[in-house]
C-alpha positions as CSV (number, residue, x, y, z in Angstrom):
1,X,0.0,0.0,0.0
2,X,1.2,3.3,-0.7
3,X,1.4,5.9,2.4
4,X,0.3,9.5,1.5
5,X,1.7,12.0,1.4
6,X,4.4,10.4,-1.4
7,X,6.8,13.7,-1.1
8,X,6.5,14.4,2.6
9,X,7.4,18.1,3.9
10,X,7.0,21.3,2.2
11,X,6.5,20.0,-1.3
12,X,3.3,21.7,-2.8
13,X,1.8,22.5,-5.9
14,X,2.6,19.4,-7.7
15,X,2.7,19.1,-11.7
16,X,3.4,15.5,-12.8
17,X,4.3,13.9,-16.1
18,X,5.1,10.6,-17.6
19,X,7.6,10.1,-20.2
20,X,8.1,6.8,-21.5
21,X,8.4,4.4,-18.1
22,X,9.5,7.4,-15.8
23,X,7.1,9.5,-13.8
24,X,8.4,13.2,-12.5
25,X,6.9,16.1,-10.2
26,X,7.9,19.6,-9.7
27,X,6.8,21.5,-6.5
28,X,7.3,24.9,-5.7
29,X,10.3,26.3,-4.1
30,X,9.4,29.8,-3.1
31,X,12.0,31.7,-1.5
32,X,14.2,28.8,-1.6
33,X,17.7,27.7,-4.1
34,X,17.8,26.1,-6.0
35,X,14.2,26.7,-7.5
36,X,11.8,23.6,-8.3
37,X,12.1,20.2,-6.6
38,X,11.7,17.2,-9.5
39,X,11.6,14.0,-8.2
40,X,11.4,11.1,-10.1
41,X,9.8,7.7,-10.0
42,X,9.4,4.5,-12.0
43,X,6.2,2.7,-9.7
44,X,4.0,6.3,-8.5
45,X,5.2,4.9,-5.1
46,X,8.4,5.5,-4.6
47,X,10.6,8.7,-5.2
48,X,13.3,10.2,-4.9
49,X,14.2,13.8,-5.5
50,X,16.3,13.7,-9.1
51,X,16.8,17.9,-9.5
52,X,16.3,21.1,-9.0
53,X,16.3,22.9,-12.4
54,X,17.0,26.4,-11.5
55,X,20.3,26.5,-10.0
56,X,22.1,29.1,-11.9
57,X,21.4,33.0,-10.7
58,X,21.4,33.5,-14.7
59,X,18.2,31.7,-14.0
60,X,16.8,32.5,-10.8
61,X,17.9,35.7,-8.7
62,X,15.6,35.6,-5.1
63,X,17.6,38.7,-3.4
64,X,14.7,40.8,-2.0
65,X,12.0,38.4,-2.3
66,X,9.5,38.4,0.6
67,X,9.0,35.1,2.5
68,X,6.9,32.7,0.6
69,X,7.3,35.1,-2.5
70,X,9.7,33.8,-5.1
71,X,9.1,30.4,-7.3
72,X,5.6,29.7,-7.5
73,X,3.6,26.7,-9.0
74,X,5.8,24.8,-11.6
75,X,4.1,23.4,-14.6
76,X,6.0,20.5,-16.1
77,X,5.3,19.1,-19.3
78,X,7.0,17.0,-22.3
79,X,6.4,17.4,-25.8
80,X,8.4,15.9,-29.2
81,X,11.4,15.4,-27.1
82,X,11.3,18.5,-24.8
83,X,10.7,19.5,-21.6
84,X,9.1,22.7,-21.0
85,X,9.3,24.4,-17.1
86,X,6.8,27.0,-16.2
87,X,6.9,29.0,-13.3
88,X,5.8,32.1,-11.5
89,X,8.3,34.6,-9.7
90,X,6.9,36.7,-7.5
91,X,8.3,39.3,-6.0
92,X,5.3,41.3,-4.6
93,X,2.5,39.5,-2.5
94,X,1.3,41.2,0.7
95,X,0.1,44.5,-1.1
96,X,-2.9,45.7,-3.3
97,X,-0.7,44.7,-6.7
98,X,0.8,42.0,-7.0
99,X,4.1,41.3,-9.1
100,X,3.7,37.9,-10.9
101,X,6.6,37.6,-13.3
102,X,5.9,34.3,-15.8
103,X,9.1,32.2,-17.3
104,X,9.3,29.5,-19.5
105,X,12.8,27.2,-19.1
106,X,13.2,24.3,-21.4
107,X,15.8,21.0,-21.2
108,X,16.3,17.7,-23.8
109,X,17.2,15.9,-20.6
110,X,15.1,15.8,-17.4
111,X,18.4,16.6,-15.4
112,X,19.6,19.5,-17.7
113,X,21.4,21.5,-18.8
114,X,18.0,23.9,-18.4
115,X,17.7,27.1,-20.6
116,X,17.9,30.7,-19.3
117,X,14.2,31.5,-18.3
118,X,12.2,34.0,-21.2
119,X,9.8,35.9,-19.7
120,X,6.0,35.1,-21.2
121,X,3.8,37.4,-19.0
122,X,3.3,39.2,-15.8
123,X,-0.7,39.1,-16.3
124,X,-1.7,36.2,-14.0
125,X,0.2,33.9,-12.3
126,X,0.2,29.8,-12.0
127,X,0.5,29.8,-15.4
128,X,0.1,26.0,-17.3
129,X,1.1,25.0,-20.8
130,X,-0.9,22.6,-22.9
131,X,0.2,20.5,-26.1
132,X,-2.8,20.0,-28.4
133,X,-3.2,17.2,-30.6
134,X,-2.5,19.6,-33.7
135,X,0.9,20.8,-32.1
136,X,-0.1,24.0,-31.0
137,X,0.4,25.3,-27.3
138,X,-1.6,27.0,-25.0
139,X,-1.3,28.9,-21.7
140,X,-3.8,29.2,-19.1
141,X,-3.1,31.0,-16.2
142,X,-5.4,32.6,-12.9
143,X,-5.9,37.0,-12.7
144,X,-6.4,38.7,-9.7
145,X,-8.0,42.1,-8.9
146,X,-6.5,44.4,-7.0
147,X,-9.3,47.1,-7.9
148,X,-11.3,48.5,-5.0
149,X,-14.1,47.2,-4.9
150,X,-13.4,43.5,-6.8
151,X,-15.4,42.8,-9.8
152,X,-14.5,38.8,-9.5
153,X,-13.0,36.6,-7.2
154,X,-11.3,34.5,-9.6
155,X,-10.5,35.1,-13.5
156,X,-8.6,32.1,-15.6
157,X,-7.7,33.1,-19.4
158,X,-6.3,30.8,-22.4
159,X,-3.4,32.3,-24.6
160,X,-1.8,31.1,-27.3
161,X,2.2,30.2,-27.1
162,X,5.0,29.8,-30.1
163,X,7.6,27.5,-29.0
164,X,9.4,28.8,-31.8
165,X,9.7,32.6,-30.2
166,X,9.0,31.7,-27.0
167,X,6.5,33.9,-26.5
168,X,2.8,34.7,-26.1
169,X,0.8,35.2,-29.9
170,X,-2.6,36.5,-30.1
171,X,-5.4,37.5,-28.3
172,X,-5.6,36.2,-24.8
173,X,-9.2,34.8,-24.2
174,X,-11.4,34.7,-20.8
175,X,-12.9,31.7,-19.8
176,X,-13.6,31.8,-16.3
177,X,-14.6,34.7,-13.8
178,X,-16.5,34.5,-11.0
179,X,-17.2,36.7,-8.0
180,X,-18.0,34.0,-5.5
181,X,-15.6,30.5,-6.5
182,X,-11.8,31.3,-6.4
183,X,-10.0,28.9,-8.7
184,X,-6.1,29.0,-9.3
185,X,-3.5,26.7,-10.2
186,X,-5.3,25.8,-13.8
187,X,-4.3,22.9,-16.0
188,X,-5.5,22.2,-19.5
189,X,-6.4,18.3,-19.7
190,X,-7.9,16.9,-23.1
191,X,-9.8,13.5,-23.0
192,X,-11.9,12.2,-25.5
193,X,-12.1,15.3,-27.6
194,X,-12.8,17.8,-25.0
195,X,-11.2,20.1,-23.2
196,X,-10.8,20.1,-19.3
197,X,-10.2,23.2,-16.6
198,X,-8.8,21.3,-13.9
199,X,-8.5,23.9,-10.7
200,X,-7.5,24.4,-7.3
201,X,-10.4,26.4,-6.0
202,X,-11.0,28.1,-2.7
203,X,-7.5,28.9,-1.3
204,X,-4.7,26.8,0.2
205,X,-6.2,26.5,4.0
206,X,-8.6,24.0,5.1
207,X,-11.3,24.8,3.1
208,X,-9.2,24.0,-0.5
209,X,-10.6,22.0,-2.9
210,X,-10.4,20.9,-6.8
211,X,-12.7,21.3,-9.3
212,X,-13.4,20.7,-13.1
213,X,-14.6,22.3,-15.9
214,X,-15.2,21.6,-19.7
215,X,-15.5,23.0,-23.4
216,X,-15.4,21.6,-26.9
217,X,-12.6,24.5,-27.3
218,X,-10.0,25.6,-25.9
219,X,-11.1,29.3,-25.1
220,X,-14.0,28.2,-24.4
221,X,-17.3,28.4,-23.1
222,X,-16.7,26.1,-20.2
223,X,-19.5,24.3,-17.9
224,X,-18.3,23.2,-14.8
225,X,-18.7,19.9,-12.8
226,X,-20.9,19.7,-10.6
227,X,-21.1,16.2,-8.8
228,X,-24.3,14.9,-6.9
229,X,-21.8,13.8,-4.3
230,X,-20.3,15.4,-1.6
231,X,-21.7,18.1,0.8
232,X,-21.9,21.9,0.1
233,X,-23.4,23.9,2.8
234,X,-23.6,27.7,1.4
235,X,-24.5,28.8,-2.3
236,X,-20.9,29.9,-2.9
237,X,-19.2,26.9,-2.1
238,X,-17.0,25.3,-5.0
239,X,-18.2,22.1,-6.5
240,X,-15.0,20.2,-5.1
241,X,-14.4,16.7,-7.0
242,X,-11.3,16.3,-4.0
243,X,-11.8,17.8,-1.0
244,X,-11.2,17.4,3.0
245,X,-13.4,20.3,4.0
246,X,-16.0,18.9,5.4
247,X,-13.7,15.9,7.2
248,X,-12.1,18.2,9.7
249,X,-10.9,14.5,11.3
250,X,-9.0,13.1,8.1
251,X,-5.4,12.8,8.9
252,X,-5.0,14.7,5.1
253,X,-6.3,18.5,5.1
254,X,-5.3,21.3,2.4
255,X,-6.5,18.8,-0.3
256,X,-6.8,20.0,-3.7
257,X,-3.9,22.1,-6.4
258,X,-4.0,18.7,-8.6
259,X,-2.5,17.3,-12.0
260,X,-3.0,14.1,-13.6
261,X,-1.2,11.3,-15.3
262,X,-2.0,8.1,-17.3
263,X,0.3,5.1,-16.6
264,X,1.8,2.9,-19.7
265,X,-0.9,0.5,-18.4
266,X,-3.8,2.7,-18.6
267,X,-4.7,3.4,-15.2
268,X,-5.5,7.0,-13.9
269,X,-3.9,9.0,-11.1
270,X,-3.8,12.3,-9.5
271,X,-1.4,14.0,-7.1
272,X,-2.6,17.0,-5.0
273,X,-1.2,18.8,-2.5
274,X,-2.5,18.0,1.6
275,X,-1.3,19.3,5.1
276,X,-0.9,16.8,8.0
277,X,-2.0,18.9,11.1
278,X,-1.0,19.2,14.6
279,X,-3.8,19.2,17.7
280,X,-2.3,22.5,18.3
281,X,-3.9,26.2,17.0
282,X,-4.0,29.6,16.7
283,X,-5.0,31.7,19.7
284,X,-8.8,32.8,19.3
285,X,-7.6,36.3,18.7
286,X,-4.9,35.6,16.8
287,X,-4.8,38.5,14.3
288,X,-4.7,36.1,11.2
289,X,-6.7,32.1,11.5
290,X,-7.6,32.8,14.6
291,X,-8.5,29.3,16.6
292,X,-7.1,27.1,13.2
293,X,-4.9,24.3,13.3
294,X,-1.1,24.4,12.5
295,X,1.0,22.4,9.8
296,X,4.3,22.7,10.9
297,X,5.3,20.7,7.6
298,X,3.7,22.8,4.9
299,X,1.8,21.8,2.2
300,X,3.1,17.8,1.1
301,X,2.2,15.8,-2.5
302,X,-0.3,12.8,-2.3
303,X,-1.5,10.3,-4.6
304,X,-5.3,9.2,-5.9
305,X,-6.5,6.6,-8.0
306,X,-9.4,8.1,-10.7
307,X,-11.3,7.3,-13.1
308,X,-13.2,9.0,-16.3
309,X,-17.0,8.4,-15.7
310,X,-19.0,7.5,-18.5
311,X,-20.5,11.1,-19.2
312,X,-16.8,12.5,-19.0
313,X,-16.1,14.1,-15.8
314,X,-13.4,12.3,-13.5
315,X,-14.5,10.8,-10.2
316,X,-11.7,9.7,-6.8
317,X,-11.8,5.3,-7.1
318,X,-12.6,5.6,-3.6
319,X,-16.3,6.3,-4.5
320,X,-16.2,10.0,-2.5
321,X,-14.3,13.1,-2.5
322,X,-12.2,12.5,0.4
323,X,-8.5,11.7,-0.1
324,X,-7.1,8.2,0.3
325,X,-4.4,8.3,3.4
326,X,-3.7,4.3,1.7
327,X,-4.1,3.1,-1.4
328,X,-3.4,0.1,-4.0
329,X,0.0,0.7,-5.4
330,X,-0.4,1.1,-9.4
331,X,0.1,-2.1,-11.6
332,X,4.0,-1.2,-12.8
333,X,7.0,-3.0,-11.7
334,X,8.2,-1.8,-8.1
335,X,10.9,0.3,-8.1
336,X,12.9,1.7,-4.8
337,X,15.5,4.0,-4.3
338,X,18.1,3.8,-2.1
339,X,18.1,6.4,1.4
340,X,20.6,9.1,1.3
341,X,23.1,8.0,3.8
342,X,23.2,9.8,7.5
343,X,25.1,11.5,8.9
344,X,26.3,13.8,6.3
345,X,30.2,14.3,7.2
346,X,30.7,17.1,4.9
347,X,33.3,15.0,3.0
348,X,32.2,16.1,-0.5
349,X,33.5,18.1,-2.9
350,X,29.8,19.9,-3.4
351,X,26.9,19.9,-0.7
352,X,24.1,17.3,-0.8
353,X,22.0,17.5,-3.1
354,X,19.4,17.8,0.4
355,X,20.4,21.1,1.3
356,X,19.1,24.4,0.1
357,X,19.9,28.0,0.1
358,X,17.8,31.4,0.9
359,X,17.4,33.4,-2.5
360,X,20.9,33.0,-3.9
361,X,23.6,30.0,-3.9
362,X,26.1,30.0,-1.2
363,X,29.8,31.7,-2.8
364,X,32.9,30.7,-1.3
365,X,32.9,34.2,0.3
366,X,30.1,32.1,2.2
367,X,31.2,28.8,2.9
368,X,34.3,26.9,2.5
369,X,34.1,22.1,2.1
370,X,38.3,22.6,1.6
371,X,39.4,25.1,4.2
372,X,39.3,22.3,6.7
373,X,38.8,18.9,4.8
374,X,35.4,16.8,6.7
375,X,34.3,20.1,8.2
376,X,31.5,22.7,6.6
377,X,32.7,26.2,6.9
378,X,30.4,29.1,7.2
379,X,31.6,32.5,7.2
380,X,29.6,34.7,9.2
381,X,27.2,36.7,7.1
382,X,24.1,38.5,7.8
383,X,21.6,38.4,10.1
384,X,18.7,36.3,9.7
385,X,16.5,38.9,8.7
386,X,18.5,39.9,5.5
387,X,16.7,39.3,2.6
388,X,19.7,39.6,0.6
389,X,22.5,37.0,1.4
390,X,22.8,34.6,4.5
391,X,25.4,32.0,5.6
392,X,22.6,29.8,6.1
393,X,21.7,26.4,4.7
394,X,19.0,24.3,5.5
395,X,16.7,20.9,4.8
396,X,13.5,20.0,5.0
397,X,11.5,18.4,7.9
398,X,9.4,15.6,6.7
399,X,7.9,14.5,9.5
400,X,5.8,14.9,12.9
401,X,9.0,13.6,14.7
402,X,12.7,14.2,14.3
403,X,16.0,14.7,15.8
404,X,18.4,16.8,13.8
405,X,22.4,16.7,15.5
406,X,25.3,18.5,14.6
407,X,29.0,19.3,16.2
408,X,30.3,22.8,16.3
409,X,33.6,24.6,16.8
410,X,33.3,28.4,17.2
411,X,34.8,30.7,18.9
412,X,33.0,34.3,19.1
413,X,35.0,37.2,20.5
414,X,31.2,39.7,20.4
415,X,28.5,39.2,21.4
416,X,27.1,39.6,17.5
417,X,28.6,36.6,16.4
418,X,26.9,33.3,16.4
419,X,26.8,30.2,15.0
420,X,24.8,26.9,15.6
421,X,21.5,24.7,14.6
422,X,18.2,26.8,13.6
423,X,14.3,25.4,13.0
424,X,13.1,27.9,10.8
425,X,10.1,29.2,8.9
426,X,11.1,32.5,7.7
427,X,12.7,35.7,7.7
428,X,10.1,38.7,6.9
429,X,8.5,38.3,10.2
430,X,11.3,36.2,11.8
431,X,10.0,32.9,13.2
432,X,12.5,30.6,14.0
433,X,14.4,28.5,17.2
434,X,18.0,29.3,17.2
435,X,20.1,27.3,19.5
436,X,23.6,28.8,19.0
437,X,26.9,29.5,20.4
438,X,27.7,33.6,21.3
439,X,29.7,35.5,23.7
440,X,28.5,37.6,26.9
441,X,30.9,40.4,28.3
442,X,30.0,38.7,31.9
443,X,29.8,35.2,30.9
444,X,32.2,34.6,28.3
445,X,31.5,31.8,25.7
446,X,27.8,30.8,26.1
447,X,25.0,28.5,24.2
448,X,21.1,30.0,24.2
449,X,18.3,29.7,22.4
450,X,16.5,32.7,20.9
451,X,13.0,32.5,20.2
452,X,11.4,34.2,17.2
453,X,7.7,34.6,16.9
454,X,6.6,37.4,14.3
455,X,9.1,39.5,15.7
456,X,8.6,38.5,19.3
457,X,11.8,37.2,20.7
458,X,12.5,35.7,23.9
459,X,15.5,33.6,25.6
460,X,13.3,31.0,27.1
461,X,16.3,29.1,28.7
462,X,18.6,32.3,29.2
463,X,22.7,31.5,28.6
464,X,24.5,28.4,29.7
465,X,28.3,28.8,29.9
466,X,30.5,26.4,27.8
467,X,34.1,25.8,27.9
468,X,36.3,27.8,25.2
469,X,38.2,26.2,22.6
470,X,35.9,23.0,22.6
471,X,33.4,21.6,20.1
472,X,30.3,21.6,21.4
473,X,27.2,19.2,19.6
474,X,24.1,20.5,19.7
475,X,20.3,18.7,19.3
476,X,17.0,19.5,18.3
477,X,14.3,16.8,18.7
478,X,10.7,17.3,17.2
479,X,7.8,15.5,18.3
480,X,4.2,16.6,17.8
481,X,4.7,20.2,17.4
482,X,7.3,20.4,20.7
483,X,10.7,20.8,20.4
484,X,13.2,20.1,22.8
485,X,16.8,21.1,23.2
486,X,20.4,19.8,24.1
487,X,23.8,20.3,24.5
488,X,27.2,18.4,25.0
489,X,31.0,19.7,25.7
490,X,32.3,16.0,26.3
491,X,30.5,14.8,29.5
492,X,26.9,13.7,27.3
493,X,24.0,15.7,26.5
494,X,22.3,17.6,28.5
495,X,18.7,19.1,28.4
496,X,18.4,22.7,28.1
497,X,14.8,23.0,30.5
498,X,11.4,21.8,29.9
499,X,10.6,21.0,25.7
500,X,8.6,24.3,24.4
501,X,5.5,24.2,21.8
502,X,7.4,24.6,18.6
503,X,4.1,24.6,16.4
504,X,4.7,28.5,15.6
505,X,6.7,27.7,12.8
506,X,3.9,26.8,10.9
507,X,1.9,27.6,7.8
508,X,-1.2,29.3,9.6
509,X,1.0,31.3,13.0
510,X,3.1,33.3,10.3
511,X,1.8,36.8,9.9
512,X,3.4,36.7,6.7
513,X,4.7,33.9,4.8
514,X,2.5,31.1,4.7
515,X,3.2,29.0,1.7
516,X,6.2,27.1,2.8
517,X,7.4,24.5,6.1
518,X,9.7,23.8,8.7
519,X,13.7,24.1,7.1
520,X,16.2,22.6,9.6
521,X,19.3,23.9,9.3
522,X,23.5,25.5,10.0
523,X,23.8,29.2,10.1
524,X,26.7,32.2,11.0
525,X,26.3,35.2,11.8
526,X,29.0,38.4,12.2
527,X,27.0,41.3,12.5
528,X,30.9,43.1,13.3
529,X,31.9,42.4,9.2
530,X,34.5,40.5,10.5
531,X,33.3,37.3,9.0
532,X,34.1,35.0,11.6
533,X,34.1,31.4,10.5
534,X,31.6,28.0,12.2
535,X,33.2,24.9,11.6
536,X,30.9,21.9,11.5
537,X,32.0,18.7,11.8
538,X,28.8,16.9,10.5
539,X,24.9,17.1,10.2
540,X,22.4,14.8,10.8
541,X,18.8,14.4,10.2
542,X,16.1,11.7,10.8
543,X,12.6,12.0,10.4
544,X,10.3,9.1,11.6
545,X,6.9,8.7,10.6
546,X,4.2,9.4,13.9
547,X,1.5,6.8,14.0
């Protein structure tokens, strides 16, 4: 049986496609580099992540992004031996006018090399491209309206695009608005002559949802689903083919932003995007969700089983609307990948492919993997507000429980230099757990924890003193939305206090910045210039699954 989610921990927005016997999805990145996860699998059960397609700056440049701006909602197709990548960058979000810059990137080989991105639009955003039968190319892509007041909730249009000049030709053409159902994240599906909407619809919380509509052509007119199944309580509420709404007990929430995918033996499948929640919520006046749940882990990727119905809408196998936690694997040979080894002893000429960057790649003004062969060598940089550059790297938490370990050598002479291990959200309005090593004038050389919440920060455990010129390893263990802390100079670990509620760094506490999940990571800080190096022996993460 396959166990959703399939990509576990801040992987949203999936686009899938087959080509020949190998499967691949793309989620979004947002503020994150490289930009775009693809992973890649040969069964729809198990994956591995294969690349990251934008990893030049030529192709992506994140300075100055907002948190949970940046890469937005990858479209990945194949057609007559090409890929095509398209992707949103935003780089305004928590205004009136949003800036929603469109790119197409293209690649013979899944891995690369990738083009430089062209431009297409800045109309709409999640923009899709379709390959008709006939060989021509369409976008579709979601408008917004930042007029006051709104004349729609939600508008989709249809475009035509030339491969050949990379660009947009023609008139583009309106085929959806609405002032009450919100749809986004469009793609263009043909089956059986006709042509397919197939949307996210009502936002990315708990009330998310996916829905369908049809036309005999491309720009339309469309009529949309609407399935005798299900439960809608109010007028306004979308016609949801996949939805968790109304199942606030399901263990998979969020459900909806989906893309499908035939198998080589003619079965059906979706993958969606779902949230695994903690018991833990908002305050009831919390200024933003008050009294929701939290998702420390973001938005993950899940799998369905469908089928075309006989009057040509597509219907879950399940018989509802409600996502499958377990389901049938597909009928293809089985096909496992082997785990990335752990610890990771910095012993490599690059970093892991695991590890990610804020906005921009790490230079060796940065980091250093030579300097001091088996160790990782940040430079201190900025502080972890910047929006610019950061010594700062960082991996995703995939589950409910973990315990990420490292060893440190550092040796501040100021009180703004630091250096340690960080659970982090993001940096706009700074929500993060920073266990790292500083200097006091009274104390000397000392380890505490700085606590982050939208630009609330406390020392919960104050400053322990720790012996100069020694490593010291430092832990963070997850369980259930608390985190607990600990510390050891050569005598064993010891617990830094009573574990606090971690479940802040989550999709719905953030007062801005809601789109991505809990990063786990090694940062350095000089705030003197000086640059004063971290040396980190190792890192290591492991996530377990929570029944």
């Amino acid at each position: 049986m396959i166990h959703n989610p399939i990509l576990r921990g801040f992987n949203p927005d999936p686009s899938i496609v087959r080509v020949g016997d190998d499967y691949y999805i793309a989620t979004s990145t947002f503020e994150w580099f490289p930009g775009v996860q693809i992973y890649h699998s040969r069964d729809l059960a198990h994956w591995h992540l294969l690349t990251r397609p934008l990893s030049r700056v030529s192709q992506l440049d994140l300075r100055g992004v907002g948190a949970s701006q940046g890469v937005w909602a990858p479209d990945l197709t194949w057609d007559n031996g090409t890929f095509y990548l398209v992707y949103t960058v935003v780089t305004a979000f928590y205004c009136n006018m949003y800036d929603t810059h469109n790119y197409v990137v293209t690649a013979e080989h899944i891995e690369g090399p990738w083009s430089d991105p062209v431009e297409i639009s800045s109309f709409g955003f999640d923009p899709s491209l379709f390959h008709d039968d006939d060989g021509r190319k369409y976008m579709v892509m979601m408008v917004t309206d930042h007029r006051v007041p709104k004349k729609y909730a939600g508008r989709l249009i249809v475009q035509e695009y030339n491969p050949v000049n990379r660009c947009m030709t023609g008139d583009f053409h309106e085929v959806y608005q609405a002032k009450d159902i919100f749809l986004e994240g469009p793609h263009i599906l043909k089956h059986n002559g006709l042509y397919y909407l197939f949307c996210a619809d009502t936002g990315t919380g708990e009330g998310h949802g996916q829905t369908m509509l049809r036309s005999r052509n491309v720009f339309g007119p469309y009529e949309m689903d609407r399935p005798d199944f299900g439960c809608r309580t109010r007028p306004d509420e979308a016609y949801s083919i996949l939805t968790s709404r109304h199942v606030p007990s399901h263990p998979l929430q969020k459900s909806g932003h989906a893309d499908l995918v035939e198998t080589q033996k003619g079965e059906t499948f979706i993958v969606h995007l779902c949230g695994r929640p903690l018991s833990q919520t908002n305050p009831p006046d919390a200024p933003r969700f008050a009294g929701v749940r939290r998702y420390m882990l973001g938005r993950e990727t899940a799998l369905e089983r469908v089928y075309w119905t006989e009057d040509g809408w597509l219907r879950l196998a399940n018989g509802t609307n409600i996502p499958d936690e377990y389901l049938a694997e597909p009928d293809l040979p089985p096909c496992s990948w082997p785990a990335e080894s752990q610890p990771d002893p910095f012993d490599l000429p690059a970093l892991r492919q695991a590890w990610q960057f804020l906005r921009v790649p790490l230079t060796e003004a940065d980091y250093s993997l030579t300097a001091r062969p088996g160790y990782l060598r940040l430079f201190g940089g900025n502080g972890l507000g910047s929006r610019f550059r950061q010594s700062f790297i960082a991996q995703r938490v995939r589950e409910l429980k973990a315990v990420a370990m490292t060893e440190l050598e550092f040796e501040p002479r100021y009180f703004k230099q630091m250096a340690g291990l960080i659970l982090y959200y993001d940096y706009d309005y700074d929500n993060y757990l920073y266990l790292h090593v500083t200097r006091d004038e009274d104390q000397g050389k000392v380890l505490t924890l700085l606590r982050a919440e939208n630009r609330k920060y406390t020392s919960p455990y104050g400053m322990v003193s720790i012996p100069e010129g020694t490593p010291v390893r430092l832990k963070i263990s997850l369980l259930n939305g608390d985190a607990a802390f600990a510390y050891d100079t050569g005598e064993g670990f010891q617990e830094l206090g009573q574990p606090l509620d971690a479940s802040f760094l989550s999709d719905e506490a953030c007062t801005e910045g809601w789109f991505t999940g809990t990063m786990i990571g090694l940062c350095c800080q000089d705030l003197t210039g000086s640059h004063l190096a971290a040396d980190f022996d190792s890192f290591e993460l492991r996530c377990e699954a929570v029944d």
